[in-house]
N, C-alpha and C positions, 0 to 999 in steps of 0.2 A: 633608268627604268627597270634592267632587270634589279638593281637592289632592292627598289619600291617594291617588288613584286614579291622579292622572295620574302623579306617582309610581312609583308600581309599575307602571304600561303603559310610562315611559323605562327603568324597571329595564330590565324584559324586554324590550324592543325592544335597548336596549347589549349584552344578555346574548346576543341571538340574534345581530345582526354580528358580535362575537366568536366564537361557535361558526362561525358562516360563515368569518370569514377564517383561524381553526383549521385547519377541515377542509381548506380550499383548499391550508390550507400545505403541510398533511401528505401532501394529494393529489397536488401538483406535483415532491417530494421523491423524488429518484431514490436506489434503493439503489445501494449502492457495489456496483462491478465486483466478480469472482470474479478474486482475484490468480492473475498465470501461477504455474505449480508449472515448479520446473526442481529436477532432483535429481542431489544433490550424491554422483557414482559415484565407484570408481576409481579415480585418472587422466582424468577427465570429467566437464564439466557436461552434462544433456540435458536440454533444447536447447541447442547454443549461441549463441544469440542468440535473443531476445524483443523484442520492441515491444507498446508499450501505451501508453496517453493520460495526458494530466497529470493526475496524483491519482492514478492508479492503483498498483498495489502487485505487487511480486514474492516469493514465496515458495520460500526454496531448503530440499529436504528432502531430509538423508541419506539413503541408501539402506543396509538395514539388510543389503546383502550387501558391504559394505566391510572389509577388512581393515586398512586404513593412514586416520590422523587427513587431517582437510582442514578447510579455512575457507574464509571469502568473505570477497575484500578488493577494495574499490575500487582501482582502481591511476591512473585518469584521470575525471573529470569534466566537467561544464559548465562552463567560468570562470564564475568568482562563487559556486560550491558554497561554501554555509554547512554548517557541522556535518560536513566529510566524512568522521569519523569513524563517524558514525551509521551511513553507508552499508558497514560490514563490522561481521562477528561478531568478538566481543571474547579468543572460546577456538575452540582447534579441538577436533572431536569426530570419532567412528570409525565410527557410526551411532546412526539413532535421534532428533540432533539437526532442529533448524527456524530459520530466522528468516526473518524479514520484513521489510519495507522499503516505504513510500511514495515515490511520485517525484513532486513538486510541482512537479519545475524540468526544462522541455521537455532535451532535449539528447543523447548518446550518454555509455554510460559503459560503461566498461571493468573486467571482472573477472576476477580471477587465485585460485588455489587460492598463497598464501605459500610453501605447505611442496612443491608440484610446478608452479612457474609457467610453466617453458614446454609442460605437458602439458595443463596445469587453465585455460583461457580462454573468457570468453564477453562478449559484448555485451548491453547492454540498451539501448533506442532507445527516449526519451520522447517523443512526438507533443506538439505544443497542442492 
């Protein structure tokens, strides 16, 4: 009996530090940032230029008073950009479209509209 006992007191004493270092985790756990919106007008990005911190994310959204296709293309990066495909949209759209993007890697990066490149430019600036 007392073995049964002591037992179930290390159960639940294991079971309570776990919910303790649970709750700490979940506690300590910052939500992700609110991506900049920059929208894809015109002949223009607004804004042209964003900064925000590493991990953070940019969001470019048509503007659905467009008359002519646009995309977003990376044209310069950080040296050492892996994937720098990832960093542009794969079609252009007229309005109506979105994409997004995470920036994990601090640096300046440079973006052009393909189809109007010396109209269509903006920067994005990653902090640490």
């Amino acid at each position: 009996m007392i073995k049964a006992s002591r037992s179930v007191a290390l159960g639940l004493l294991a079971g309570c530090v776990l919910a303790v270092a649970l709750l700490g985790a979940t506690a300590t756990a910052k939500p992700a940032p609110k991506p900049k919106e920059v929208t894809v007008n015109d002949f223009f990005f607004g804004p042209t230029s964003v900064t925000i911190k590493a991990g953070g994310s940019v969001k470019w959204l048509w503007s659905s008073l467009n008359a002519y296709p646009h995309d977003v293309h990376l044209k310069s990066g950080p040296k050492g950009l892996k994937k720098k495909a990832t960093y542009s949209t794969k079609t252009s759209a007229v309005a109506g479209a979105r994409f997004q993007k995470t920036f994990p890697t601090p640096g300046t990066y440079k973006y052009i509209c393909t189809i109007h490149p010396t109209e269509m430019k903006m920067t994005v600036t990653v902090k640490k």
